[in-house]
C-alpha positions as CSV (number, residue, x, y, z in Angstrom):
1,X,54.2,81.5,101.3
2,X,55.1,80.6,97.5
3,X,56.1,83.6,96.2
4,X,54.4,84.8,92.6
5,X,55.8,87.9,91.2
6,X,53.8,88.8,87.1
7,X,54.7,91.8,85.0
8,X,52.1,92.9,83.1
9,X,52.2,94.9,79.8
10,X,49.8,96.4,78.1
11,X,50.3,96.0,74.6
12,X,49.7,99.5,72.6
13,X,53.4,100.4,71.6
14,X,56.9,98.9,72.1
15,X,58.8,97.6,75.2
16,X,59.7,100.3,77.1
17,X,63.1,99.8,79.2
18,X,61.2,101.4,82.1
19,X,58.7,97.9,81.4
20,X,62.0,95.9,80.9
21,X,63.5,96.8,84.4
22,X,60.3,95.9,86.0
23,X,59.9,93.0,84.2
24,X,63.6,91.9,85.0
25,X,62.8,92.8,89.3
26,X,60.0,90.8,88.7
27,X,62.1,87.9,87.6
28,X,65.0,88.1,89.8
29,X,62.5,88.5,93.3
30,X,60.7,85.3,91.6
31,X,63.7,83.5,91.1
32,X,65.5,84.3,94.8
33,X,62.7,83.2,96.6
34,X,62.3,79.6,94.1
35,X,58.9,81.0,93.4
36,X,56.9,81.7,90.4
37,X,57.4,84.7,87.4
38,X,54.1,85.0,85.2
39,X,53.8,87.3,82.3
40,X,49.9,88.8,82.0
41,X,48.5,91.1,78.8
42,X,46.5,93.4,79.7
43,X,45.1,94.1,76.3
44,X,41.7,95.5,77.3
45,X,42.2,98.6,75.6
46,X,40.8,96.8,72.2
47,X,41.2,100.4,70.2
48,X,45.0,100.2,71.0
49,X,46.1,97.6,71.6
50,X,47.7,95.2,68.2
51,X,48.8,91.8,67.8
52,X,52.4,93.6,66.3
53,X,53.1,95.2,70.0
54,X,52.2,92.0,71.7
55,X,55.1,90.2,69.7
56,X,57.0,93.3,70.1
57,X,56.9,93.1,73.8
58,X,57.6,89.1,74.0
59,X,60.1,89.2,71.2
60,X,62.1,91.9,73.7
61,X,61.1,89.5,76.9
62,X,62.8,86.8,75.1
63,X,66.1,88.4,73.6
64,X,66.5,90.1,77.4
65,X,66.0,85.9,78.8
66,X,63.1,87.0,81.1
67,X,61.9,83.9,80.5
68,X,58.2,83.6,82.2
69,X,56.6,80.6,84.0
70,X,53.5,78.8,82.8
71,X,51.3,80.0,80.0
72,X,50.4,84.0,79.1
73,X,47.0,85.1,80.5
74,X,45.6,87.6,78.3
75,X,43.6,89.7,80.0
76,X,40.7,90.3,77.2
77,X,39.8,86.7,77.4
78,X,38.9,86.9,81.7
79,X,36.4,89.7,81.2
80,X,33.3,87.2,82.1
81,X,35.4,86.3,85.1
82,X,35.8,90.0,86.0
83,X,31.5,90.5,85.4
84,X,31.2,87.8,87.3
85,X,33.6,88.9,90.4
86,X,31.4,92.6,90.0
87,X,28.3,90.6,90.1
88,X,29.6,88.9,93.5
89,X,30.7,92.4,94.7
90,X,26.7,93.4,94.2
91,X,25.8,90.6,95.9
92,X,28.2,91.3,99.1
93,X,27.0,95.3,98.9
94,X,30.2,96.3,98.4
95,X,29.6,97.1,94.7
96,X,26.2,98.8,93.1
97,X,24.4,99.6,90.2
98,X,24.7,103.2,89.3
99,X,22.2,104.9,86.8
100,X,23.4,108.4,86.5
101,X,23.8,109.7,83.2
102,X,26.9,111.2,80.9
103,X,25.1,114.7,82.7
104,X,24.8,113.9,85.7
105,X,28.1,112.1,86.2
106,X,29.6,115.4,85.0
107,X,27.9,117.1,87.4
108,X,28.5,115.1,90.1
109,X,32.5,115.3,89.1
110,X,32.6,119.1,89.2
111,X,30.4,119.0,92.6
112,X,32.7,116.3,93.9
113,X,35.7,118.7,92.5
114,X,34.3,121.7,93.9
115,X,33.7,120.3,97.5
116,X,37.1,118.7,97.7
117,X,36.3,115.5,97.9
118,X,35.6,111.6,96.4
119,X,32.9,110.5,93.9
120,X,29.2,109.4,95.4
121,X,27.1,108.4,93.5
122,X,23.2,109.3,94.5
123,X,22.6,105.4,93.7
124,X,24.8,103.9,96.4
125,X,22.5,103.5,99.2
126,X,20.1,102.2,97.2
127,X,18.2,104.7,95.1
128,X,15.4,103.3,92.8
129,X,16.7,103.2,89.1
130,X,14.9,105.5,87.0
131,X,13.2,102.8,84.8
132,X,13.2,99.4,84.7
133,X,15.4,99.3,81.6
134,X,17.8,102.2,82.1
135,X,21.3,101.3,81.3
136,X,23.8,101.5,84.1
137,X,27.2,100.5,85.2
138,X,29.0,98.7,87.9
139,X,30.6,100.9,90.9
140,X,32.4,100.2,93.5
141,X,31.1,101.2,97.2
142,X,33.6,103.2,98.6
143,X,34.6,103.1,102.1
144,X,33.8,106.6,104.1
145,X,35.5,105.6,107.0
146,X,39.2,105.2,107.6
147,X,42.3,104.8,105.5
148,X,43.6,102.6,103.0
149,X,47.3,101.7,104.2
150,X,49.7,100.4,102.0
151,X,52.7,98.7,103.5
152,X,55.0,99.4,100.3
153,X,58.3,97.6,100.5
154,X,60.1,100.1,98.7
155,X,58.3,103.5,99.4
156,X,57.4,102.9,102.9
157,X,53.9,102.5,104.8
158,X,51.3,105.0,102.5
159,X,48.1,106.2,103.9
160,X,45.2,107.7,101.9
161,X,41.8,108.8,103.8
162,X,39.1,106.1,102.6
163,X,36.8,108.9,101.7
164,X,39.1,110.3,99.2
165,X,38.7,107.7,96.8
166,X,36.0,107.6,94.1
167,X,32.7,105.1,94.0
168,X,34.9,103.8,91.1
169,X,33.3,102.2,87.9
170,X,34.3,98.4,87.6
171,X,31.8,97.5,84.8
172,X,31.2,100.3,81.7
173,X,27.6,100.7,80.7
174,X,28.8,98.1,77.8
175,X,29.6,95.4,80.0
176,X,33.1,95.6,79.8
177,X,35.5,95.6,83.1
178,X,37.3,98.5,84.0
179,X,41.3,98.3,84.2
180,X,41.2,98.6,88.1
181,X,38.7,95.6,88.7
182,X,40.5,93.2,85.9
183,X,44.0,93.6,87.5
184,X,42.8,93.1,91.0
185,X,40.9,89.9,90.1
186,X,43.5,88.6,87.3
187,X,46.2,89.1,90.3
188,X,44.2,87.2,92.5
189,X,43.5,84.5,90.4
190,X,47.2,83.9,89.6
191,X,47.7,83.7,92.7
192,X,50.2,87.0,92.8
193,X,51.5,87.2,95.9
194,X,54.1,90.6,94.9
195,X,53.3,93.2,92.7
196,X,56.2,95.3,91.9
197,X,56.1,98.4,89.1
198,X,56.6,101.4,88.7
199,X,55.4,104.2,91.0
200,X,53.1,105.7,88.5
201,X,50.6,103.4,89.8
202,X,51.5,104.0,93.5
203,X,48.3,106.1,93.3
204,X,46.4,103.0,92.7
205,X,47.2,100.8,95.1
206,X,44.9,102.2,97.7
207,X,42.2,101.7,95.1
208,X,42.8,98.3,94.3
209,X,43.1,97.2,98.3
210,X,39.9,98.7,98.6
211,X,38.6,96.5,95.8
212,X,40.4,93.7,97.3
213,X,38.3,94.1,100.8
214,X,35.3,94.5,98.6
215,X,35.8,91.0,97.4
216,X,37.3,89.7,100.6
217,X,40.2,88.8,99.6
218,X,44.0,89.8,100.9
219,X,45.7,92.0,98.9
220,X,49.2,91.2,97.8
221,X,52.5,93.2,98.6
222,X,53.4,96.1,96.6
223,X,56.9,97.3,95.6
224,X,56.4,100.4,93.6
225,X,59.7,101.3,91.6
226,X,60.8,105.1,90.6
227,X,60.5,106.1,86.9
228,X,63.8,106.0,84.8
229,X,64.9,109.3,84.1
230,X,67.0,111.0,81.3
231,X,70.6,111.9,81.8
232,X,69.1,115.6,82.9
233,X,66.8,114.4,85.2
234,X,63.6,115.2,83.6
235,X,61.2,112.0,82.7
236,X,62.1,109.9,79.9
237,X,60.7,111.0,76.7
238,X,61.7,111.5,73.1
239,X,63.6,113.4,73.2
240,X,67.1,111.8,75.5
241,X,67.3,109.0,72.5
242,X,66.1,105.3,72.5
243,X,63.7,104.7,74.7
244,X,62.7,100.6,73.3
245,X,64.0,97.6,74.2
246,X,64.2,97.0,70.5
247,X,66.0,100.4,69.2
248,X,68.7,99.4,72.1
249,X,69.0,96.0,70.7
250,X,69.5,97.6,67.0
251,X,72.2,99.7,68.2
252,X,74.6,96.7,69.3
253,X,73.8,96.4,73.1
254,X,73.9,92.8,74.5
255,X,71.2,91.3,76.3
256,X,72.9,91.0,78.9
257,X,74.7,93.8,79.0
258,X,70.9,95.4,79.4
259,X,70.0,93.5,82.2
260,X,73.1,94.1,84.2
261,X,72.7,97.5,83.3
262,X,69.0,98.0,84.0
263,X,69.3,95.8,87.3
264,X,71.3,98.9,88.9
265,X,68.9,101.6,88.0
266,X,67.3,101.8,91.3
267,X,69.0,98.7,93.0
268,X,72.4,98.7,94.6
269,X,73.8,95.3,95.9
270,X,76.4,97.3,98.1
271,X,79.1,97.0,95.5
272,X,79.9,98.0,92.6
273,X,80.9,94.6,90.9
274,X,79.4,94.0,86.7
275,X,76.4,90.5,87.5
276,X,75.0,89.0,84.9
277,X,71.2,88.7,85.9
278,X,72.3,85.0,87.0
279,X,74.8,86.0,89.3
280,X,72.4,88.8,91.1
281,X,69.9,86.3,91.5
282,X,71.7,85.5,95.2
283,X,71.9,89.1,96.0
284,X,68.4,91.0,94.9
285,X,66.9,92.3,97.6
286,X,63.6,94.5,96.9
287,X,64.9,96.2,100.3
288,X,68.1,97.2,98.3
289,X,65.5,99.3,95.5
290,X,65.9,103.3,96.5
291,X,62.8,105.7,96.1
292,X,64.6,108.4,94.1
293,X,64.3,108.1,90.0
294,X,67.2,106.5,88.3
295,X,69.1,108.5,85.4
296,X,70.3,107.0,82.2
297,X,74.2,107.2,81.9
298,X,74.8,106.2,78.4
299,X,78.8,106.3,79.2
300,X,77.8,103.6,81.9
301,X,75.8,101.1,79.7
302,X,78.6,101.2,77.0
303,X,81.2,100.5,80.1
304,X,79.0,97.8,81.0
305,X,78.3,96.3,77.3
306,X,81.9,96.3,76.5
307,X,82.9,94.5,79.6
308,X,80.2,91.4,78.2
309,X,81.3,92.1,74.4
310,X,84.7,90.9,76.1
311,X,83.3,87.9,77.7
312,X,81.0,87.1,75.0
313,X,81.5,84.2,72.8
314,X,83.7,84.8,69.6
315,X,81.4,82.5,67.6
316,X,78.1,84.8,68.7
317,X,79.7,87.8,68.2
318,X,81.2,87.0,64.5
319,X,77.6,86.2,63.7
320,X,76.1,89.6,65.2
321,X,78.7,91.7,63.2
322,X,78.3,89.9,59.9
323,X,74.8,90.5,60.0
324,X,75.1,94.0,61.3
325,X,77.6,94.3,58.3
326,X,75.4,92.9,55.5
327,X,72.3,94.8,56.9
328,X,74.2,97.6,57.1
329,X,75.7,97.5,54.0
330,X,73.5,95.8,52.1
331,X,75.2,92.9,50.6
332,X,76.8,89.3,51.8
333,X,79.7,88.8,52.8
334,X,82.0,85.8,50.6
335,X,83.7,83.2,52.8
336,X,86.8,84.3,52.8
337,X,85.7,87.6,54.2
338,X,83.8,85.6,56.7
339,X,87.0,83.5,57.7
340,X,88.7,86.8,58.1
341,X,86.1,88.5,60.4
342,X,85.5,85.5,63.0
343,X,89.9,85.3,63.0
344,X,89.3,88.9,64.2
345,X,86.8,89.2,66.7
346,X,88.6,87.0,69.8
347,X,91.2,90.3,69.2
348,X,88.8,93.1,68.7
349,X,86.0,92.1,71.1
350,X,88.1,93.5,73.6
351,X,88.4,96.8,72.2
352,X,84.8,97.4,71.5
353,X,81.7,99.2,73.1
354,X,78.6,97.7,71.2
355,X,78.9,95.5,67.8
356,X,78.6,98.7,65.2
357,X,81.4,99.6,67.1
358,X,83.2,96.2,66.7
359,X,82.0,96.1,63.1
360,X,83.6,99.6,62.5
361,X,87.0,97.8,64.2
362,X,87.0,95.2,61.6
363,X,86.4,96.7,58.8
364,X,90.0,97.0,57.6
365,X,90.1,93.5,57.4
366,X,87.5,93.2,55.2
367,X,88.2,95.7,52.1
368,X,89.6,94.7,49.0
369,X,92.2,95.6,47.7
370,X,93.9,97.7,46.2
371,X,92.8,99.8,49.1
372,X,91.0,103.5,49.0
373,X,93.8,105.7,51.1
374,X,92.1,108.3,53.1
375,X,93.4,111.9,52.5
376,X,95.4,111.6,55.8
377,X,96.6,108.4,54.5
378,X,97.8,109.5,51.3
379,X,99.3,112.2,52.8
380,X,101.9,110.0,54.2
381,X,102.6,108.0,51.2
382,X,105.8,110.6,50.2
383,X,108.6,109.0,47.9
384,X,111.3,108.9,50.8
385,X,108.4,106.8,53.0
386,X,108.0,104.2,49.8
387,X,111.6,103.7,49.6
388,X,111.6,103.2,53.8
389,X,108.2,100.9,53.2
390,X,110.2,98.9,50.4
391,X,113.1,98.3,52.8
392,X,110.0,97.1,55.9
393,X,108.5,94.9,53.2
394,X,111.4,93.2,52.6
395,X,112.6,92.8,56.2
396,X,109.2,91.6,56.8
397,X,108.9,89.1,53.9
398,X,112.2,87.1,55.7
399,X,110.1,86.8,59.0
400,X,110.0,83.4,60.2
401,X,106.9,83.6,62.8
402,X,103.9,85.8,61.6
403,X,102.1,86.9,65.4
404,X,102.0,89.7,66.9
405,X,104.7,89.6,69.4
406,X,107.3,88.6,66.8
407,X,105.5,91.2,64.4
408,X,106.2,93.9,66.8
409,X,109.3,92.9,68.0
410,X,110.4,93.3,64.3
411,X,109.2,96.2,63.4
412,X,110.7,98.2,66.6
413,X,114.3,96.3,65.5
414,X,113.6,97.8,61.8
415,X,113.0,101.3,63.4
416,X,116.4,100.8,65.0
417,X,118.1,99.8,62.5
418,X,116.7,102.8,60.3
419,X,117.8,105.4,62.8
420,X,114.3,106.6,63.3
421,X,111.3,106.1,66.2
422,X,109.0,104.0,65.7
423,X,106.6,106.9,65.1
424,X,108.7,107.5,61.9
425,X,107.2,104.2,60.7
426,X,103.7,103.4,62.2
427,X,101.5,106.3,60.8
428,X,102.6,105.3,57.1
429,X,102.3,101.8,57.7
430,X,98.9,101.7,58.9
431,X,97.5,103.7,56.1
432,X,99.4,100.9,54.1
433,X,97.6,98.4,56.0
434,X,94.1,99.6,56.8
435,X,93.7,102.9,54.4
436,X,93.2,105.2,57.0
437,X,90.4,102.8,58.8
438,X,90.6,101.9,62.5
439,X,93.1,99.0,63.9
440,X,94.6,98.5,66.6
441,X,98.7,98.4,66.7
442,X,100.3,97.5,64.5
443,X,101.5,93.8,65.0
444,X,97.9,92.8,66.0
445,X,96.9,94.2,62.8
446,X,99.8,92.7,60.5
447,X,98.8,89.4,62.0
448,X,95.0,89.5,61.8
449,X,95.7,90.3,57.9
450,X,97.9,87.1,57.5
451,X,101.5,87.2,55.6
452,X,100.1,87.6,51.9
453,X,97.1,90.0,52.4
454,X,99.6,92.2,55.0
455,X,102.4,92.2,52.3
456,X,100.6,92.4,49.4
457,X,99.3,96.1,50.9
458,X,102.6,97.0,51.4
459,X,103.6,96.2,48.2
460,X,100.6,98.1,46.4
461,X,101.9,101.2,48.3
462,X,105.6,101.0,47.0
């Protein structure tokens, strides 16, 4: 069997990272097995759902790489394929016209409710219709016999009695197909072989095999995923922070940083090694997927991120920051500035979490001078420092090789010579150097500056 896994959103709001980690399972399962990975729009909720989450929710597909196969089926468009799969249902009996009114479909519900059991509707044995022309919809002839076993691969073999599940509407009174009949078809005609989500719809499997019977068809396998859960182990909402693929993205998180990160909420490999969503291709096993909720560890994901801001390329990163910078700040950088910022980044990368973060590390490379001291900084700028700063500058001014070995080097053989730690020297030079602004030690930082701009701060300090 050719293995066809689809993810499919429905477009009336953002991409949710709970949609992103299905979407990326979806991927990886397609990709292990050499098969197929289609992406499917279920946009039949026309008061809801806008062209702006569609690109939303393919813009954040693309920047996470879940790149799908083939063309996007939007579901809209099927809906005289779905009419005419309801029609066929008719004709096999397993599907019926239903003629009861707003009334008496409410009363039916609370009798239904009040007798503990599934939807019938009075027309599915074949009841006249009140009138030739009475307007009707489309139900599905539930089973009364039996149960409806799902073989889940993740949650295990699931059993619901046949009789407990509605005569459910496929077409509306309008014409249009219900959700349940459109993604039982649309899967079918894909040719979807795995449908794996999340376990909200768990609930709706049994209804869609019995749909699937209806239209004598087999049923694909279903993998139904935990929710994602906040760090307090209550459902994601609101309230625990970003919740979009997009917000995550504006906060400085690599792509794939998300994808390693979102690839081990619910799946464990057996080891607790960083992949990239290439390298756990190999190892993805839907076996591997526990049924307990996954919880959001924002410590994690910034461990994670930083270990790919590390490995990510210098070039890509100097172009993130400068336009987090210029967004951020509102203005463009000159070229200078720009020469200074990509010398930085091989250096900083490795210090940083997300690219504010790196941005924030840079930033002493970047102002002007003279520089701005901080109060803590000025605080160390006392007249027997300047005098000590004078004697550095000069010491410094001889030195033959400007890196940050032989930066450091000097500056612990000044500290000797002075009589003094180096802690005697470092505070007040860094507030020289950077203003009070983050850096990291001090030799790194004389050499990311360069001889002139590194001197010249000493010098506007003395």
């Amino acid at each position: 069997m050719s293995v066809v896994t689809r993810f499919a959103p429905s477009p009336t709001g953002y991409l949710h990272i709970g949609g992103a980690r299905t979407a990326l399972f979806n991927w990886l399962y397609a990709r292990k097995m050499g098969g197929k990975y289609l992406l499917r729009i279920e946009d039949t909720d026309r008061a809801r759902s806008t062209p702006e989450a569609i690109e939303a929710i393919i813009d954040g597909l693309d920047w996470l790489g879940l790149q799908h196969d083939g063309e996007i089926t939007y579901q809209f468009e099927r809906a005289p394929r779905h009419r005419e799969a309801a029609e066929a249902m008719i004709a096999r009996g397993t599907a019926f016209r239903c003629y009861m009114t707003a009334e008496e479909q409410e009363a039916e519900r609370a009798k239904s409710h009040e007798e503990g059991r599934a939807i019938r509707s009075p027309y599915r044995d074949g009841k006249a219709p009140p009138s030739p022309d009475a307007p009707f919809t489309v139900r599905l002839r539930a089973p009364d016999e039996g149960d409806v076993l799902n073989v889940d691969l993740i949650q295990g073999d699931v059993r619901i009695k046949a009789r407990d599940i509605d005569d459910l509407v496929l077409l509306r009174a309008d014409g249009n197909p219900t959700y349940m009949l459109s993604v039982v078809v649309d899967d079918h005609d894909m040719g979807v072989t795995h449908v794996i989500r999340g376990d909200d719809h768990l609930t709706n499997a049994a209804r869609q095999i019995v749909i699937y019977r209806a239209l004598d068809w087999t049923p694909p396998l279903f993998a139904h995923v935990s929710l994602i859960h906040g760090e307090d182990g209550k459902k994601l909402s609101k309230r625990h922070g970003a919740q979009a693929v997009h917000e995550w993205r504006d906060m400085g998180y690599l792509p794939e940083a998300m994808n390693a990160y979102l690839m081990r909420l619910g799946w464990s490999p057996g080891h607790d090694d960083i992949l990239s969503k290439e390298e756990a291709i190999s190892q993805f096993d839907i076996a591997q997927i526990g049924k307990a909720p996954s919880r959001l560890d924002f410590k994690k994901l910034d461990s994670v991120n930083a270990h790919f801001m590390a490995l990510a390329d210098d070039e890509r990163l100097a172009k993130l920051v400068l336009t987090h910078i210029e967004q951020r700040d509102g203005a463009t950088l000159g070229g200078a500035e720009r020469v200074a910022l990509a010398n930085a980044i091989p250096l900083l990368k490795k210090r940083a979490k997300t690219i504010p973060d790196l941005a924030d590390q840079a930033a002493f490379v970047l102002v002007k001078r003279p520089l701005v001291l901080d109060d803590k900084a000025k605080s160390l700028m006392k007249d027997d420092f300047r005098q000590r700063l004078q004697r550095l500058r000069d010491r410094l001014t001889k030195e033959p090789a400007w890196d940050h070995v032989s930066l450091g080097a000097a500056l612990k053989a000044f500290a000797t010579d002075e009589g003094v730690g180096l802690g005697q020297i470092g505070p007040g030079l860094r507030a020289a150097l950077t203003g009070g602004l983050p850096a990291p030690d001090l030799g790194q930082a004389l050499e990311l500056l360069g001889r002139d701009e590194a001197l010249a701060r000493i010098a506007d300090q003395i």
